[in-house]
VOPAGU-2260 file (C-alpha; in pm, 1 decimal, decimal comma):
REM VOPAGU-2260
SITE   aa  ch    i         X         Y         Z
SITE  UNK   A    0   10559,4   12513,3    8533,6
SITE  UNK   A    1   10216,1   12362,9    8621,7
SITE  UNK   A    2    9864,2   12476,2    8633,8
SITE  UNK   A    3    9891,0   12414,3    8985,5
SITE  UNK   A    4   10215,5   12624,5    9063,0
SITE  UNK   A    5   10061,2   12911,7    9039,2
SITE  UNK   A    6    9846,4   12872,4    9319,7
SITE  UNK   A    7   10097,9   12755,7    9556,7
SITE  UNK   A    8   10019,3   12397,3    9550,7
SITE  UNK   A    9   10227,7   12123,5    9472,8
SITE  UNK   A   10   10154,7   11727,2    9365,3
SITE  UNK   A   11   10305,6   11516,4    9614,8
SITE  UNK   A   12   10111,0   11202,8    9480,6
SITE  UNK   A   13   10357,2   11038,1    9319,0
SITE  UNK   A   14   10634,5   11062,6    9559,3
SITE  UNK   A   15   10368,7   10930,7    9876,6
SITE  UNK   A   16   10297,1   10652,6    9590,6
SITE  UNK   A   17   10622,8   10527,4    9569,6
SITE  UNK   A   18   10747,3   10513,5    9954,6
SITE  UNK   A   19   10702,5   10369,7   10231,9
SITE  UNK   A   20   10435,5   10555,7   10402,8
SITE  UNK   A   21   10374,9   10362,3   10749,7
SITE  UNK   A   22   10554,5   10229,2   10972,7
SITE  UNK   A   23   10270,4    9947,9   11124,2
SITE  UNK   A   24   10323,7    9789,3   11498,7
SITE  UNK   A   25   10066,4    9536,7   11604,3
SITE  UNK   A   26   10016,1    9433,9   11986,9
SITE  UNK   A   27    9819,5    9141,5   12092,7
SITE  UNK   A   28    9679,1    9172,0   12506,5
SITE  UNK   A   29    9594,3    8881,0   12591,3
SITE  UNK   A   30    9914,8    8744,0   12382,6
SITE  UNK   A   31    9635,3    8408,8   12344,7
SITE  UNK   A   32    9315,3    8364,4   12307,3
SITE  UNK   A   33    9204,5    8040,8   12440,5
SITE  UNK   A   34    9066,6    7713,5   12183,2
SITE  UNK   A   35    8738,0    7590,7   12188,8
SITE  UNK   A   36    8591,9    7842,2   12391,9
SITE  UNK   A   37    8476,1    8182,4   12391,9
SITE  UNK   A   38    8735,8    8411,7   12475,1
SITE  UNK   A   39    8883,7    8724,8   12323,3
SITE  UNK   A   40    9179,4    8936,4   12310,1
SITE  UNK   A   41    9252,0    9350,2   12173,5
SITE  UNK   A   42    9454,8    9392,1   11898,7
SITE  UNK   A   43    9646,6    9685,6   11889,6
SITE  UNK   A   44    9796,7    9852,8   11579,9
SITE  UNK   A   45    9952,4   10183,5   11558,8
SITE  UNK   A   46   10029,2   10331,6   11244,2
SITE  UNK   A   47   10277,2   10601,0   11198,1
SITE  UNK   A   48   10290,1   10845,6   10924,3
SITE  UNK   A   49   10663,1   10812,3   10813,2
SITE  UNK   A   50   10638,0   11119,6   10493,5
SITE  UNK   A   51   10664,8   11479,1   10539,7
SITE  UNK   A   52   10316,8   11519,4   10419,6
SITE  UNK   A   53   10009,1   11529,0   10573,6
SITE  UNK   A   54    9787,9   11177,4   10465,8
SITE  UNK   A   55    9443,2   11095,0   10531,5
SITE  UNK   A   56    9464,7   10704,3   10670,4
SITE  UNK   A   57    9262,2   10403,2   10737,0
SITE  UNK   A   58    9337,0   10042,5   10848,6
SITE  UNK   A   59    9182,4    9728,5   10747,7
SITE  UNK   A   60    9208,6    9385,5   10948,9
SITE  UNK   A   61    9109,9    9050,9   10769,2
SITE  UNK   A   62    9089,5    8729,2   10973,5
SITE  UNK   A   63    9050,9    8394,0   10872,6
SITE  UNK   A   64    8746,9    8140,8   10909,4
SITE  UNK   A   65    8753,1    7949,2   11292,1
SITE  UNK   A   66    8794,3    8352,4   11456,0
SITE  UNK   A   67    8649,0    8658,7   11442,3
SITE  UNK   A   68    8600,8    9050,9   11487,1
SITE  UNK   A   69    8314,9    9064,9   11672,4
SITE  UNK   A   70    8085,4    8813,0   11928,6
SITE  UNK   A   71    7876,3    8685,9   11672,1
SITE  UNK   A   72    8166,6    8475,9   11507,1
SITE  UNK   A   73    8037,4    8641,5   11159,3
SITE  UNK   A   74    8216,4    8945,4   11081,6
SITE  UNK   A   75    8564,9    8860,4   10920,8
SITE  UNK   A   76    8711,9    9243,1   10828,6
SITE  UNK   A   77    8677,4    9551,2   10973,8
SITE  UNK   A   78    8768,4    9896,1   10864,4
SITE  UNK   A   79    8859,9   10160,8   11122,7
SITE  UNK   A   80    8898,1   10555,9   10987,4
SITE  UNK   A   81    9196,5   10718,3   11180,3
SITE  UNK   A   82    9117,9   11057,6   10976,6
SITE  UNK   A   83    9474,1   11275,0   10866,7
SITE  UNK   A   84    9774,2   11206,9   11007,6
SITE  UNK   A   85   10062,9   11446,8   11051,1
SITE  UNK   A   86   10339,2   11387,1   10925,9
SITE  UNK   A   87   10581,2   11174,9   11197,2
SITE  UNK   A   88   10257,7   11179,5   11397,7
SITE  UNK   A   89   10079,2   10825,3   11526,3
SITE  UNK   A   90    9736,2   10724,2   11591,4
SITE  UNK   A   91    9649,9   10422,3   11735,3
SITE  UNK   A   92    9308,7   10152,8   11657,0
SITE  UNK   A   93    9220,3    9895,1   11908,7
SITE  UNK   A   94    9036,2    9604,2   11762,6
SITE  UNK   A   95    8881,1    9270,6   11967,6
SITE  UNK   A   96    8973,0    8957,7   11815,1
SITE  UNK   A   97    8700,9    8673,5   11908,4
SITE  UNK   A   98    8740,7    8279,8   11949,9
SITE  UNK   A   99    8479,8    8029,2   12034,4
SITE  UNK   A  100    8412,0    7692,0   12019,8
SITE  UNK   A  101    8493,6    7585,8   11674,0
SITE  UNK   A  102    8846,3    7777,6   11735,7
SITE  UNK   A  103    9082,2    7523,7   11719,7
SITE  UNK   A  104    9421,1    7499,0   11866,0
SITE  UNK   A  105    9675,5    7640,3   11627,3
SITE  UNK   A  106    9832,2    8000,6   11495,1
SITE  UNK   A  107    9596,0    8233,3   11252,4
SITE  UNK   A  108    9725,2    8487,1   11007,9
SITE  UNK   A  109    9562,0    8818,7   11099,8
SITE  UNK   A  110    9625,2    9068,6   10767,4
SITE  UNK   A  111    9635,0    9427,3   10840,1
SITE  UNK   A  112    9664,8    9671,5   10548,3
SITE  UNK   A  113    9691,7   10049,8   10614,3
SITE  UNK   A  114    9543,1   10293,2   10324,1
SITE  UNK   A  115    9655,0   10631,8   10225,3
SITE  UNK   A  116    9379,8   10772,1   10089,1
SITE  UNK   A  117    9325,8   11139,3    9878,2
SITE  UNK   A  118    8938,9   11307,4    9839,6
SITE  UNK   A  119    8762,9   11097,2   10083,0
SITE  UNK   A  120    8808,4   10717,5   10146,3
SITE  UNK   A  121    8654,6   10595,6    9851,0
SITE  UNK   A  122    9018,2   10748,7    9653,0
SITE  UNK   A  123    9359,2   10478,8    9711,4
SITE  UNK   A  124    9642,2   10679,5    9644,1
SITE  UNK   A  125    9880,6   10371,4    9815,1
SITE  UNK   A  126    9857,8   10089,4   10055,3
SITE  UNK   A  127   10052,5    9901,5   10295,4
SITE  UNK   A  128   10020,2    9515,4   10438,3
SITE  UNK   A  129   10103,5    9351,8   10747,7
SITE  UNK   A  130   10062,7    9008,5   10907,1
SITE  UNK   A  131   10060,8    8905,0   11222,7
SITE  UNK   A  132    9957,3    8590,1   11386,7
SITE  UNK   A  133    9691,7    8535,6   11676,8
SITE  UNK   A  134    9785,3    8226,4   11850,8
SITE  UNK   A  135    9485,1    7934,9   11992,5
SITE  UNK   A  136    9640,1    7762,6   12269,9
């Protein structure tokens, strides 16, 4: 018996450690975003919370050099706070993806990974990654 079973609570780290704890669908709208020119397109991820516990989640997107996150062409991640998650319950985070003129035509690996975090986001109790690709046409 643990310290903490006598209070009621239990430790459910390890098993939200060990699973899968997302399940991670990504939506591009435009599908394209147009080369050498400034254009832009919404990125779409929803993350559901696939344990039976509550988790407190986050999602980070990475692009590469020749696109963006924002209009200045500078920012290449982006963190967006989706606070705690039910369990089975889904939040969604909307995120612009920028070209411009040094976009070239060609496909770009977008990486999304989605945090579980415990005390406050600073704490990683797990993580999960995802790629998708933004096509230049």
């Amino acid at each position: 018996m643990g310290f903490f079973d006598l209070f009621g609570k239990k430790d459910v780290s390890k098993d939200l450690a060990k699973t899968m704890p997302y399940a991670i669908r990504t939506e591009l709208v435009p599908y394209k975003i147009k080369a050498n020119v400034r254009s832009s397109s919404s990125l779409r991820i929803s993350l559901r919370n696939q344990t039976e516990e509550p988790v407190v989640s986050s999602v980070v997107v990475e692009v590469p050099d020749r696109i963006s996150l924002d209009e200045t062409g500078f920012t290449k991640q982006k963190e967006v706070r989706l606070g705690t998650l039910a369990p089975k319950e889904e939040k969604d985070a909307i995120i612009s993806v920028f070209g411009d003129s040094g976009t070239d035509k060609g496909e770009y690996t977008v990486s999304i990974t989605a945090f579980i975090h415990y005390r406050d986001y600073a704490h990683v109790l797990n993580a999960m990654k995802k790629r998708t690709i933004v096509e230049a046409i």
